[in-house]
One Martini backbone bead per residue (centre of mass of N, CA, C, O) as a GRO file, in nm:
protein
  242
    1UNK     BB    1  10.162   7.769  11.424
    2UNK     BB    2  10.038   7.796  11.162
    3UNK     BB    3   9.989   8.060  10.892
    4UNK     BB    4   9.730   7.939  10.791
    5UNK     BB    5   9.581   7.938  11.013
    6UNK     BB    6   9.567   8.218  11.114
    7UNK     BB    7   9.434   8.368  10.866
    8UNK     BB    8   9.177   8.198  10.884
    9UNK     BB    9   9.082   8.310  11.157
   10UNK     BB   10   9.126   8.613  11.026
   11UNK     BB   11   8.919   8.627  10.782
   12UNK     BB   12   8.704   8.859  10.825
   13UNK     BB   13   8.505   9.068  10.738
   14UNK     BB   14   8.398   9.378  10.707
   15UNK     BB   15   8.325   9.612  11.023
   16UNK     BB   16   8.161   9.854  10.889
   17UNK     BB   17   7.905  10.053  10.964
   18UNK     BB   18   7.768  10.263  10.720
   19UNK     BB   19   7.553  10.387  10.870
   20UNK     BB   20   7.762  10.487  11.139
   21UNK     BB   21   8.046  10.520  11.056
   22UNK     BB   22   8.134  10.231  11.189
   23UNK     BB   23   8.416  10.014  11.337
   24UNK     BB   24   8.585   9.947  11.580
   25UNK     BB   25   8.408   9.794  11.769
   26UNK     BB   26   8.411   9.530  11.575
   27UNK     BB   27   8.693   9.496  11.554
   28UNK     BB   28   8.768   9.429  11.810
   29UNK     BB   29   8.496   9.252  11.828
   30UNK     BB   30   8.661   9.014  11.605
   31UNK     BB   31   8.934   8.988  11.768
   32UNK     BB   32   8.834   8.847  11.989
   33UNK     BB   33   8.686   8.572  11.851
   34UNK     BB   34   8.957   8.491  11.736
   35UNK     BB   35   9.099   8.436  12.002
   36UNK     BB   36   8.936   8.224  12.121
   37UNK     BB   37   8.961   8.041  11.878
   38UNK     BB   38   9.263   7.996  11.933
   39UNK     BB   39   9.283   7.912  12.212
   40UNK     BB   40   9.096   7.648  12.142
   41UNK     BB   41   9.316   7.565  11.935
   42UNK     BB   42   9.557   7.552  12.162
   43UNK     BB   43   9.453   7.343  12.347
   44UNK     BB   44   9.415   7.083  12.148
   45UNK     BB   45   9.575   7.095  11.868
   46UNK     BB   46   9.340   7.226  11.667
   47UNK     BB   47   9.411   7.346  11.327
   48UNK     BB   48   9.134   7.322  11.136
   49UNK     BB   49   8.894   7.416  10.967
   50UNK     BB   50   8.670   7.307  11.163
   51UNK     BB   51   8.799   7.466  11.405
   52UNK     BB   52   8.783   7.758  11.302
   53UNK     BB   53   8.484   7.753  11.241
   54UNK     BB   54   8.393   7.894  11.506
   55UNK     BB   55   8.396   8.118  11.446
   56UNK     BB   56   8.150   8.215  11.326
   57UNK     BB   57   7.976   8.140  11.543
   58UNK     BB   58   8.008   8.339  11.717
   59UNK     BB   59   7.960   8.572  11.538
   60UNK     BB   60   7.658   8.506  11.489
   61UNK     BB   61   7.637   8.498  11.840
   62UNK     BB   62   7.659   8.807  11.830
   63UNK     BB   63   7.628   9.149  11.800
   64UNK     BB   64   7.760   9.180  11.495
   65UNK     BB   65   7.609   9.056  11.355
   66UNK     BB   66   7.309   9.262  11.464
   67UNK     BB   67   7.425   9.508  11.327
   68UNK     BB   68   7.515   9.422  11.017
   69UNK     BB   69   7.227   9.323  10.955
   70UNK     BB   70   7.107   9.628  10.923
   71UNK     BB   71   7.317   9.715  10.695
   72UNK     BB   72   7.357   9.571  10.460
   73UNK     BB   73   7.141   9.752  10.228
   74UNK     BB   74   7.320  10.037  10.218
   75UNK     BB   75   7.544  10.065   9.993
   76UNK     BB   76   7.356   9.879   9.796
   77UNK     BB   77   7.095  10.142   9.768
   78UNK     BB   78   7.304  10.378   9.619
   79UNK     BB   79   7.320  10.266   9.300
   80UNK     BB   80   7.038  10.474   9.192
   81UNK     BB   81   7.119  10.666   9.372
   82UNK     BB   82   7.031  10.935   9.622
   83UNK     BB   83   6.729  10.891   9.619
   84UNK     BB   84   6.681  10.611   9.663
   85UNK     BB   85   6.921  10.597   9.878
   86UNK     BB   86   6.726  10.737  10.082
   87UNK     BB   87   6.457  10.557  10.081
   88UNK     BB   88   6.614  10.270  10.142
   89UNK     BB   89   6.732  10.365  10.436
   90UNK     BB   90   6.464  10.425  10.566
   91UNK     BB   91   6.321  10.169  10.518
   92UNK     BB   92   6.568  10.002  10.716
   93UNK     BB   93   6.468  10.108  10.969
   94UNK     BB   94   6.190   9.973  10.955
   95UNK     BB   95   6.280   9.672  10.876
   96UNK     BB   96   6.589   9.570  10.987
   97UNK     BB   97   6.763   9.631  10.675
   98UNK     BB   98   6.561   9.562  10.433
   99UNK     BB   99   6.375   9.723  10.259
  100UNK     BB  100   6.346   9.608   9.907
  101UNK     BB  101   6.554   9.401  10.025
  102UNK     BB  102   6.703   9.163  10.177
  103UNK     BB  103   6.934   9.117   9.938
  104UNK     BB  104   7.166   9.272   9.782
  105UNK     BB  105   7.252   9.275   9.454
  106UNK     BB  106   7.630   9.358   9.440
  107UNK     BB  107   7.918   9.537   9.342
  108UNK     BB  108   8.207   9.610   9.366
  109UNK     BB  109   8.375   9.904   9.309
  110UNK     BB  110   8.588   9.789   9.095
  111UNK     BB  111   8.321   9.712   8.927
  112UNK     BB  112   8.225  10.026   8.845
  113UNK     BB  113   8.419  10.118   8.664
  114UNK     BB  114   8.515  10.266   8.347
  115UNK     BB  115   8.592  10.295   8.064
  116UNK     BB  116   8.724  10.504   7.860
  117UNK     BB  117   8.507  10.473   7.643
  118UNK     BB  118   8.238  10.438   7.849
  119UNK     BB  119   8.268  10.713   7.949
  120UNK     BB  120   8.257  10.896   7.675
  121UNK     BB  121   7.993  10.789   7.617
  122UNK     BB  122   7.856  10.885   7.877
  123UNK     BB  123   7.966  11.192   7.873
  124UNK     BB  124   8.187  11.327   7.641
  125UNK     BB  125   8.456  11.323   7.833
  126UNK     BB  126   8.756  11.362   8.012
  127UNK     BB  127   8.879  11.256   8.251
  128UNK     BB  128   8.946  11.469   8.490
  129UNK     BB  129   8.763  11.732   8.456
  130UNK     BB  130   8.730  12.037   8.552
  131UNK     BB  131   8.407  12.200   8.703
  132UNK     BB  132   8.555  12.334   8.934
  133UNK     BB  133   8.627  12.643   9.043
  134UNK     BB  134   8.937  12.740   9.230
  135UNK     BB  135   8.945  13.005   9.525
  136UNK     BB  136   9.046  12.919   9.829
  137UNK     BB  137   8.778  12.957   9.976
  138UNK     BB  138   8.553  12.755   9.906
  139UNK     BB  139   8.735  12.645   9.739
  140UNK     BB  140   9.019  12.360   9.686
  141UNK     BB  141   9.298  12.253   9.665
  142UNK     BB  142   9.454  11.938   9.765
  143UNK     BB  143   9.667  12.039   9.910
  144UNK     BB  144   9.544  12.213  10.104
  145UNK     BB  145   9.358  12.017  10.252
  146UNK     BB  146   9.626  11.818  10.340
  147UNK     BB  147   9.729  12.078  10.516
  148UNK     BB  148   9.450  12.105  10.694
  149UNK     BB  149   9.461  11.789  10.831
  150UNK     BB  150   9.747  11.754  10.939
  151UNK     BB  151   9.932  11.585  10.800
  152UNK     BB  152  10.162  11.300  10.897
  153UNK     BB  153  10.492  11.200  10.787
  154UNK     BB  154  10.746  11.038  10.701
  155UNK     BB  155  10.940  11.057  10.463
  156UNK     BB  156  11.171  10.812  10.496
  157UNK     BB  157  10.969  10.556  10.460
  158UNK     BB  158  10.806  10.348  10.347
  159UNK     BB  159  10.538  10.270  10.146
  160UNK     BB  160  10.204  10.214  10.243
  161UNK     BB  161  10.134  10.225   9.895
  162UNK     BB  162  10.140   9.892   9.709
  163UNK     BB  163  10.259   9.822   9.402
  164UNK     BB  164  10.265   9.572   9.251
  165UNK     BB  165  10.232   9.703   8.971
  166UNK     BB  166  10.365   9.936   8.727
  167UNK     BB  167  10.284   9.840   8.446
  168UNK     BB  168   9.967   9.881   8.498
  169UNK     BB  169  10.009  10.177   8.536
  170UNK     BB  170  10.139  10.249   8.274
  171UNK     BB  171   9.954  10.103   8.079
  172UNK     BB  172   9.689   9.974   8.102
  173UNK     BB  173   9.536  10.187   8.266
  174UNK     BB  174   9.566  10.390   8.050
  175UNK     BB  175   9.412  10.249   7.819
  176UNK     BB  176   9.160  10.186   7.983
  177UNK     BB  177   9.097  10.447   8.217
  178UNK     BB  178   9.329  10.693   8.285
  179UNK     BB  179   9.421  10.688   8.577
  180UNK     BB  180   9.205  10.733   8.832
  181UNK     BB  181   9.383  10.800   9.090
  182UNK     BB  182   9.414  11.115   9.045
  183UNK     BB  183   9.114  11.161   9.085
  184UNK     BB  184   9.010  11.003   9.344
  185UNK     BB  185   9.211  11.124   9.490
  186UNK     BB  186   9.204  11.389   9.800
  187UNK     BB  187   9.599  11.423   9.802
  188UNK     BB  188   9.800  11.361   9.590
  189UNK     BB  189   9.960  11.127   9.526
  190UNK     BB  190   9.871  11.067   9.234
  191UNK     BB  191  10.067  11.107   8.942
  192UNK     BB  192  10.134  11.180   8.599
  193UNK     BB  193  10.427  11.162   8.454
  194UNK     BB  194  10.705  11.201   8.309
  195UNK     BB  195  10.961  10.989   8.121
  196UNK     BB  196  11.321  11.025   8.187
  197UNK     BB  197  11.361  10.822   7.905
  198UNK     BB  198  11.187  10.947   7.616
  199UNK     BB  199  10.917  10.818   7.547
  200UNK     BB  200  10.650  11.017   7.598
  201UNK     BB  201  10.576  10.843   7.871
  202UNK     BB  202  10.422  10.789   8.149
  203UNK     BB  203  10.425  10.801   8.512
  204UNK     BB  204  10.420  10.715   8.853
  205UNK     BB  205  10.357  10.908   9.110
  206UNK     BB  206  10.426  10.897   9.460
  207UNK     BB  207  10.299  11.070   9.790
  208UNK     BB  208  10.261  10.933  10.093
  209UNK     BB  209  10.247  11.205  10.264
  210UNK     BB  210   9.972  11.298  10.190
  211UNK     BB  211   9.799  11.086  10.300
  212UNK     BB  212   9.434  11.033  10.459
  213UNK     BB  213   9.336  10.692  10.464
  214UNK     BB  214   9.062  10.653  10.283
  215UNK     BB  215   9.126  10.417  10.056
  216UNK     BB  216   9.000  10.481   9.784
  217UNK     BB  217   9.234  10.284   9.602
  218UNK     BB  218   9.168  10.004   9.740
  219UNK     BB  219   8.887   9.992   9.629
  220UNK     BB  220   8.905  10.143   9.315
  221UNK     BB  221   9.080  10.003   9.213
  222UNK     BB  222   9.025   9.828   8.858
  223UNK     BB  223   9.310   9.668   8.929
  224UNK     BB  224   9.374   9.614   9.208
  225UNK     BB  225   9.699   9.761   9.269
  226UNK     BB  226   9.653   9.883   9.527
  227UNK     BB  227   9.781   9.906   9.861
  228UNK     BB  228   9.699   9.912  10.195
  229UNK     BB  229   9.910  10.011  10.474
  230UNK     BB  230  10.036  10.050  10.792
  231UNK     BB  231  10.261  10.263  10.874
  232UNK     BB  232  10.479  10.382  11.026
  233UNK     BB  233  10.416  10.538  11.331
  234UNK     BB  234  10.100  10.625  11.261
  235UNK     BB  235  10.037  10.817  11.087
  236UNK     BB  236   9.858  11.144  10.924
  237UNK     BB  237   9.628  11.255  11.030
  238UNK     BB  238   9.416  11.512  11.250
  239UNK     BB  239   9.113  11.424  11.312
  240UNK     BB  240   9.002  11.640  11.476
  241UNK     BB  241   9.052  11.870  11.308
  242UNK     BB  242   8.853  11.801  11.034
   0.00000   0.00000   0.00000
């Protein structure tokens, strides 16, 4: 079977369900039904793009649809603020996920991402100005947080976390962004060091032995940059405990 069939087969939007920030369920069941659109197109030997799109049709009349189009406009009903989107995820209760909107247009996280200027002149501040004193009592700080995760990598595999360019992180985004996986990372990962060139300018310097998984830089890298992918031995967080 060709490569590229086997991807449209399985490209299917994310399974997420945020009203119950649950999702394991629906990917296993949307992985079962990519799989049956396989094996019925490996009984004919026709992976044709039209017959591929049987999964859209399975996936519309299965359970998996009518549970995520009840949350359609949940993520998207938060972008006016905690107020709002609390008034507005109310209302999608009664409504049966429709809310203010039928359909609310939003924009991808990485595309509300503010450029250096724009936050300057927003806030008036450096990006990453801490305004929490962290006292280890009721406040932590970032390493101390991964510690208690109970996160746990092997040392010495590949990088989970693949920076497609770095020079888009140690240039581009810095002079753009400021760098903000240093600030939105919750585990200390992303960390802009001195350049042991002498050149006097920053490097991305990573720790993926820190991450706890929350996918937070794949989301919001502002040139999504920055790939998150499984790690080999199933490494992470230990959930239980958190």
């Amino acid at each position: 079977m060709p490569a590229s069939a086997l991807s449209a087969a399985i490209f299917f939007p994310g399974m997420l369900n945020p009203s119950r920030l649950k999702g394991i369920h629906t990917a296993i069941k949307s992985g079962m039904l990519a799989a049956e659109t396989l094996f019925e197109a490996h009984k004919k030997n026709d992976f044709s793009p039209s017959s591929l799109a049987e999964y859209q049709k399975r996936y519309d009349a299965s359970w998996i649809h009518a549970e995520l189009y009840k949350s359609r406009n949940f993520h998207a009903g938060f972008e006016g603020g905690l107020l709002s989107g609390l008034i507005n995820s109310s209302l999608q209760i009664l409504t049966g996920g429709r809310g203010f909107f039928n359909r609310r247009p939003h924009k991808a996280d990485h595309e509300m991402m503010l450029r250096r200027d724009e936050y300057l002149a927003k806030y008036g501040r450096e990006p990453g100005v801490k305004t929490v004193k962290l006292d280890n009592r009721y406040t932590f700080d970032k390493v101390t947080d991964v510690y208690k995760s109970g996160t746990k990598h092997e040392e010495h595999q590949p990088s989970h976390l693949v920076i497609a360019d770095y020079d888009i992180c140690n240039r581009r985004c810095t002079e753009e962004y400021g760098n903000p996986c240093q600030y939105f990372c919750p585990a200390d990962v992303y960390n802009m060091v001195d350049d042991e060139s002498g050149s006097g300018k920053k490097k991305l310097q990573l720790t993926p032995s820190n991450c706890v998984h929350c996918k937070t830089c794949d989301i919001k890298d502002p040139s999504q940059n920055i790939h998150w992918v499984v790690p080999e031995g199933g490494g992470g967080p230990s959930y239980p405990n958190m």
